[in-house]
C-alpha positions in Angstrom: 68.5 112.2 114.7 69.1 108.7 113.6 72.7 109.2 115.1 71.8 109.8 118.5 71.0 106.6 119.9 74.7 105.4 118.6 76.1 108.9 120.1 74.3 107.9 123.2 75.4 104.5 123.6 79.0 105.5 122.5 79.1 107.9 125.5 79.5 104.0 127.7 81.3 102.3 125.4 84.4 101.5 128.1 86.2 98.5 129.0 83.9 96.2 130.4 85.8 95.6 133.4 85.3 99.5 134.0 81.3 99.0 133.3 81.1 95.8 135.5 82.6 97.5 138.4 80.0 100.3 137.8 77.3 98.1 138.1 79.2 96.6 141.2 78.9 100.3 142.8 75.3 101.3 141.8 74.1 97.7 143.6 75.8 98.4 146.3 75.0 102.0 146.1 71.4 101.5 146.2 71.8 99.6 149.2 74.1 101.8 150.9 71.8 105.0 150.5 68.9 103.0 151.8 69.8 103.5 155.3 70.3 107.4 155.2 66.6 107.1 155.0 65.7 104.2 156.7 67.8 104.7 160.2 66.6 108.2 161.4 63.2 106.3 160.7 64.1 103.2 162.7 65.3 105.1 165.7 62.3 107.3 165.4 60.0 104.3 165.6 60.5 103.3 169.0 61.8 99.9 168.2 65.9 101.3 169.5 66.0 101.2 173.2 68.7 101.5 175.4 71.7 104.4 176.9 71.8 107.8 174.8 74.9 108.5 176.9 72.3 111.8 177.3 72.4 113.1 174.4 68.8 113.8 172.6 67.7 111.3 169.7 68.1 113.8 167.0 72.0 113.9 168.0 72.3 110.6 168.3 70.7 109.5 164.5 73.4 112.3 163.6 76.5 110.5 165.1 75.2 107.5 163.8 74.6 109.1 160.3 78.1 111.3 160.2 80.2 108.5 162.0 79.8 106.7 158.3 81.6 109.7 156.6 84.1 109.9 159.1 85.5 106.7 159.5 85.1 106.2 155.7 86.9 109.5 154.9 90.0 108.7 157.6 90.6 104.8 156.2 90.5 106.1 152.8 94.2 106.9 152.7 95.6 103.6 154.7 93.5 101.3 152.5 94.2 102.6 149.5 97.5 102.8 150.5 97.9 98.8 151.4 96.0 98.4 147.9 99.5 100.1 146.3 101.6 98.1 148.3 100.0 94.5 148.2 99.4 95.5 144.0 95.8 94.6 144.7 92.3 95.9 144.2 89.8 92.6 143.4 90.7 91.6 147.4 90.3 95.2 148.6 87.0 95.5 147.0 85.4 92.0 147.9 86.5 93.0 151.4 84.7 96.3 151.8 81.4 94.6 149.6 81.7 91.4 152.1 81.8 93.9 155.2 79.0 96.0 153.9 76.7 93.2 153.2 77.0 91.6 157.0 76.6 95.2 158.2 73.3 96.0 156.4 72.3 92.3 157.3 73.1 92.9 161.4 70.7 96.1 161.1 68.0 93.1 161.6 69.4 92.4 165.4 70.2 95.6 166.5 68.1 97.1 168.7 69.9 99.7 170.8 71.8 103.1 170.1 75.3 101.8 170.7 74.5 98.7 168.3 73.7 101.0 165.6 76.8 103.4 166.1 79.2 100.3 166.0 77.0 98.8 162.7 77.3 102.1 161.2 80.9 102.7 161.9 82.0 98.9 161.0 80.1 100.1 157.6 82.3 103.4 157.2 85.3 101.3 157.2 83.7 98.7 154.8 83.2 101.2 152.1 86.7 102.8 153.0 88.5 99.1 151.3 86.0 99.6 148.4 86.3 103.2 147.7 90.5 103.8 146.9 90.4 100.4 145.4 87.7 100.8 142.8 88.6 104.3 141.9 92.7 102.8 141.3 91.0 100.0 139.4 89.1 102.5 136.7 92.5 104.6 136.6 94.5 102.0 135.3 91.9 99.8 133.5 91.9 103.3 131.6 94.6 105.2 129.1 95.1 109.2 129.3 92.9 109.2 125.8 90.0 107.9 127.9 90.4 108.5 131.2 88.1 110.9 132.1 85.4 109.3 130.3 86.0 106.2 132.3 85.8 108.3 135.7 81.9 109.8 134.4 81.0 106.2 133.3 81.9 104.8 136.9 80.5 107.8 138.6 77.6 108.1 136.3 76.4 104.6 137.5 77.1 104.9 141.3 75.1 108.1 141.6 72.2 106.5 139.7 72.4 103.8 142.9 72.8 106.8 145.5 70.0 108.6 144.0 67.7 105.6 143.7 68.5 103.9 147.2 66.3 106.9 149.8 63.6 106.7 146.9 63.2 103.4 147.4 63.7 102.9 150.9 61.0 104.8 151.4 58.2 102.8 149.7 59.9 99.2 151.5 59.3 100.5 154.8 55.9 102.1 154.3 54.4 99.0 152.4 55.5 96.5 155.0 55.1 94.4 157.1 55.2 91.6 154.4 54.6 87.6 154.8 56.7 85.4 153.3 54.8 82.5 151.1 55.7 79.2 152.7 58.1 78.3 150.4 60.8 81.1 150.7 63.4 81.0 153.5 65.4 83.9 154.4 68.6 83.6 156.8 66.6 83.8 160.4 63.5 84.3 159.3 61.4 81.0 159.4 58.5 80.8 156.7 54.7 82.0 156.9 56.7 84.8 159.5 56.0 88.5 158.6 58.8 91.0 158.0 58.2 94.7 159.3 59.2 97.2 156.7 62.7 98.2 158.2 63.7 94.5 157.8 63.0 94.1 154.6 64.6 97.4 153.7 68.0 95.7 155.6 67.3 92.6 153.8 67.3 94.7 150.3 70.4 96.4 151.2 72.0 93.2 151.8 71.1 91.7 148.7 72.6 94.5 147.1 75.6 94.2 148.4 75.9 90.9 147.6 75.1 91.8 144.2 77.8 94.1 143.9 80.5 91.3 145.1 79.1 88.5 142.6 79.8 91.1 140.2 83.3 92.0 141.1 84.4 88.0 141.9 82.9 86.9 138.2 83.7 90.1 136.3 86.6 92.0 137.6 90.4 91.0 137.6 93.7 93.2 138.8 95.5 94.6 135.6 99.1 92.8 135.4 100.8 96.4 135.8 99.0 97.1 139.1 101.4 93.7 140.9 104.1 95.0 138.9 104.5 97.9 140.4 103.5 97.1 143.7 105.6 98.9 146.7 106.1 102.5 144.7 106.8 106.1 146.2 103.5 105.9 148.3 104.1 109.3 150.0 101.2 112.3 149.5 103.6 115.5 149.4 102.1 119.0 150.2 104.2 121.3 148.4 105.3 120.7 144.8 108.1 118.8 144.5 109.2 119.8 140.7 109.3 123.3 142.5 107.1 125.3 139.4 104.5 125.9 142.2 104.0 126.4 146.0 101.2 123.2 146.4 101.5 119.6 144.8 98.9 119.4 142.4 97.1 116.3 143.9 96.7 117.8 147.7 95.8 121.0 145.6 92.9 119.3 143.6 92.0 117.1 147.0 91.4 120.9 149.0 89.2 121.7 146.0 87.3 119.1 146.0 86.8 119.4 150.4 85.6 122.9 149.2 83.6 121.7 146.7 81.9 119.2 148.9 81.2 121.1 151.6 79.2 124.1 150.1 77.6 121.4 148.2 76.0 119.7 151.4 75.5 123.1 153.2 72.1 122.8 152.1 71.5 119.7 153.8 71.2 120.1 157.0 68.8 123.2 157.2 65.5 121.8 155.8 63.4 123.2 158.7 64.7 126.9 157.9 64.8 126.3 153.8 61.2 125.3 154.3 60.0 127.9 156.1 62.0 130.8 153.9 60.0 129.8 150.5 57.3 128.8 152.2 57.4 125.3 150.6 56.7 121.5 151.8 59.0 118.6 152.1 58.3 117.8 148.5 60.1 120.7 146.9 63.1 120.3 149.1 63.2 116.8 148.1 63.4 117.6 144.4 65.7 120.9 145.4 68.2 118.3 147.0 67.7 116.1 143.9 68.6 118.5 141.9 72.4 117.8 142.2 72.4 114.5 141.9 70.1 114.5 138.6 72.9 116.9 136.8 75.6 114.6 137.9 73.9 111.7 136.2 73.4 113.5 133.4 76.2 115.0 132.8 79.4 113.0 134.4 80.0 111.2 131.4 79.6 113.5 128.8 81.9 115.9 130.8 84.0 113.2 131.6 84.3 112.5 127.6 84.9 116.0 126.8 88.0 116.4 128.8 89.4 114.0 127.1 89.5 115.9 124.5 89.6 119.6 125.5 91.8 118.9 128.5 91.2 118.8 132.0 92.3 122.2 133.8 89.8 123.7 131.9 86.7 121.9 133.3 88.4 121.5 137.0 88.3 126.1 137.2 85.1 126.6 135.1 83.4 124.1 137.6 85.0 125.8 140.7 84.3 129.4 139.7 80.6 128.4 138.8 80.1 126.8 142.2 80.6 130.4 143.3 77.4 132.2 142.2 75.4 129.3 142.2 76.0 128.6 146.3 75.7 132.1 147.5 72.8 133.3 145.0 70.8 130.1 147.4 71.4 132.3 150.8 69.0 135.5 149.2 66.7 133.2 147.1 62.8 133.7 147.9 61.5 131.1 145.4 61.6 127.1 144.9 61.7 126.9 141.3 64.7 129.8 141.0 66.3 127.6 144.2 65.9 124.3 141.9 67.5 126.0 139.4 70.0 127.1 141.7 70.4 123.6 143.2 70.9 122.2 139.5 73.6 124.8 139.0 75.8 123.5 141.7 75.3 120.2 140.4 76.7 121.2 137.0 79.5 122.3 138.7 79.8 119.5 140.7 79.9 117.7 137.2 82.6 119.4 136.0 84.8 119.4 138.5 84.9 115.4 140.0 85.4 113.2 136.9 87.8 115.9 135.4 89.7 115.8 138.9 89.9 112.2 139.1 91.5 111.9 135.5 93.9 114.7 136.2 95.0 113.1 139.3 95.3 109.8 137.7 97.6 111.5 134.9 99.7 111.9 137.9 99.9 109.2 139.6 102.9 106.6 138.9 102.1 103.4 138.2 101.0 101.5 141.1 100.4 104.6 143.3 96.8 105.3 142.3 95.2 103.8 145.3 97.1 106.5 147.1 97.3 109.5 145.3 93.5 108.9 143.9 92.4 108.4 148.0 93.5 112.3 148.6 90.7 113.3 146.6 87.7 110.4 147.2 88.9 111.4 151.3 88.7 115.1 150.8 85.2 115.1 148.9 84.0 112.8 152.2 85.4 115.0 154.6 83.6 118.2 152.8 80.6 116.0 152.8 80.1 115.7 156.5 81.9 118.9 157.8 79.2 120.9 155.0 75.9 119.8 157.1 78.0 121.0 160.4 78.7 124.0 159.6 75.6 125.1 158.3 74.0 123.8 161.4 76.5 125.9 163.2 76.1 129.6 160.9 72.3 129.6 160.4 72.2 131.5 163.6 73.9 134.3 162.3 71.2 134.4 159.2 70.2 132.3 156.7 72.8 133.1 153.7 75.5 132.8 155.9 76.5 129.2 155.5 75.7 129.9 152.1 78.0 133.2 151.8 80.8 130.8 153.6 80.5 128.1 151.1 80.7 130.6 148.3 83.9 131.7 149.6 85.8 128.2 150.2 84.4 127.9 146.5 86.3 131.3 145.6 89.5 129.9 147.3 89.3 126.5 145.3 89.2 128.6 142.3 91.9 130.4 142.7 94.4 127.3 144.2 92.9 125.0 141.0 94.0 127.7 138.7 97.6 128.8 140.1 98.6 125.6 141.2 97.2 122.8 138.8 98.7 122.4 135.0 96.9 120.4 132.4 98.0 117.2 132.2 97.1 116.2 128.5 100.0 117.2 126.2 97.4 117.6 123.1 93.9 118.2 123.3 91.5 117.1 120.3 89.0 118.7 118.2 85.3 117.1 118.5 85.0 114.6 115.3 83.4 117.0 112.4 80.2 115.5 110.3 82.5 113.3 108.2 81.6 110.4 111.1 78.1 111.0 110.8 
């Protein structure tokens, strides 16, 4: 037992490059997923005015919300891309913290529909320059011994930010307004002035932004190798290219991972109907959705670890094949608890699939090519992220457990493309140290 703690902290024990960058993400994180509760609540609130182009609210607060994803899913591949080429990632990253700090701070003056929907989409492309870049950074801050620990690190610490951000945003705007004592001064606010709640839930998510670019501009510097190979092959093929199978592995594991995502956000969308199925309240959906995310902050690093030593491949189709019982068995579910459980399943598979993918795909990638080759898969999981939500908006008609029968079956595809067309990458794979380091 003594052992433990050591065995716990060992687990984050990365270059500290690796862990400030981490930090970076779950500031800016926190801030980030503040407004996917605080918007549909602002618009809601009466305070937006202006042309709906005649479309209902609820549509509107879901362009507004999905606009994000899509912008930040189709720069993905150009930024990262320019990262390669210039041999940068410090500038890329200061760029997109920069843009999402003035974004979250113009929230403050926006008061119509159409301000909002350019806010939000100047936001997607923020995050698009941070996204590639950091992901490239952790790849080559990191060796193939470590690599996938260094992916469940990083990721470990962002989620913590995702997860904590609509928790929080929550209590900011219900507590408020709030009066500033005489002696503070916030940019446009004069003192003795009270802020409303959604104010100082945009202030908050400024700040963390900020936070996240002090980190990065004291902490963070470009590894020599990334300038040195600056300008590489930067093309994304589709079919393999060595010719041993039909798919490149990358595009291959970047399809998985659109699968992946998208019956892991089915469940999204469909409160209302989840609800009213197992007769539950908004609470137990909220801890059904948490679900997920509380498996991927407990386990990305630990997985992440292990496939460093047990290999990647193997993680990558054990987490695609168990995304398979645990999505469909959530379309014929009468319970909460047994859909909790369910819930937490996916996110173990989630867990085993991401940081494993990630390492795998940095294997691959040359030097100097990660911002591309890494952006196939950070653009595909964003993609499956917003297309997930539509379509089980769209199949829910035909019965509940069909969005969940049609996510089980892009899982089943993903399966069978990770195992024909993906090779480990790890020449060796170790044992787990026995007692003797105990």
């Amino acid at each position: 037992m003594r052992g433990l703690p050591r065995r716990i902290v060992a687990q984050f024990a990365v270059d500290r490059r690796v862990l400030a960058l981490a930090f970076a993400r779950m500031a800016d994180g926190i801030g980030n997923s503040f407004l996917i509760i605080v918007i549909p609540l602002y618009v809601a609130s009466g305070i937006v005015r202006g042309a709906t182009f005649g479309l209902e609210e609820a549509m509107v607060i879901g362009i507004i919300l999905s606009l994000f994803g899509f912008l930040n899913s189709s720069f993905q591949p150009l930024t990262g891309r320019l990262s390669d080429r210039f041999g940068k990632r410090k500038p890329f990253i200061l760029i997109g913290l920069g843009g999402l700090a003035a974004t979250n701070l113009a929230y403050v003056f926006a008061e119509s529909y159409l301000s909002l929907i350019v806010i939000r989409g100047l936001q997607g492309v923020s995050v698009a320059f941070i996204i590639p870049a950091s992901i490239a950074l952790v790849n080559e801050l990191a060796t193939t011994e470590d690599r996938g620990g260094n992916m469940g690190v990083y990721n470990t610490f962002r989620l913590i930010g995702f997860g904590a951000g609509p928790v929080a945003a929550g209590a900011v705007v219900n507590l408020g307004p709030y009066t500033l004592p005489s002696d503070v001064a916030i940019v446009g606010i004069p003192a003795d002035v009270s802020i409303s709640g959604f104010d100082a839930a945009f202030y908050v998510a400024a700040v963390a932004a900020m936070i996240g670019y002090a980190l990065v501009t004291v902490l963070i510097t470009d590894p020599d190798a990334t300038k040195a190979n600056a300008g590489a092959d930067l093309s994304i093929p589709i079919r393999d290219r060595s010719g041993k199978h039909l798919l490149d592995p990358i595009f291959t594991l970047g399809v998985a991972s659109l699968f992946m995502a998208a019956a892991i956000a089915l469940f999204a969308t469909i409160q209302p109907q989840v609800n009213a199925r197992l007769e539950q309240g908004s609470t137990w959906f909220g801890l059904q959705f948490a679900a997920f995310i509380l498996a991927q902050v407990l386990l990305q690093t630990p997985i992440g670890r292990a496939c460093d030593y047990y290999g990647r491949r193997p993680f990558i189709v054990g987490g695609m094949a168990l995304l398979v019982p645990t999505t469909l068995v959530q379309g014929f579910i009468f319970g909460s608890e047994v859909m909790f459980l369910a819930r937490l399943g996916q996110g173990i598979a989630g867990a085993m699939v991401f940081a494993p993918s990630l390492a795998l795909a940095g294997d691959l990638a040359g030097e100097g090519e990660s911002g591309s080759k890494l952006s196939v898969l950070t653009m595909a999981f964003g993609f499956g992220i917003a297309i997930g939500p539509l379509s089980s908006g769209a199949l829910v008609g035909y019965g509940f457990y069909a969005p969940f029968v049609f996510g089980a079956a892009l899982a089943a595809l993903g399966t069978v493309l990770v195992y024909t067309q993906v090779d480990e990458t790890l020449e060796t794979t170790r044992s787990i140290p026995g007692r003797s380091d105990e």
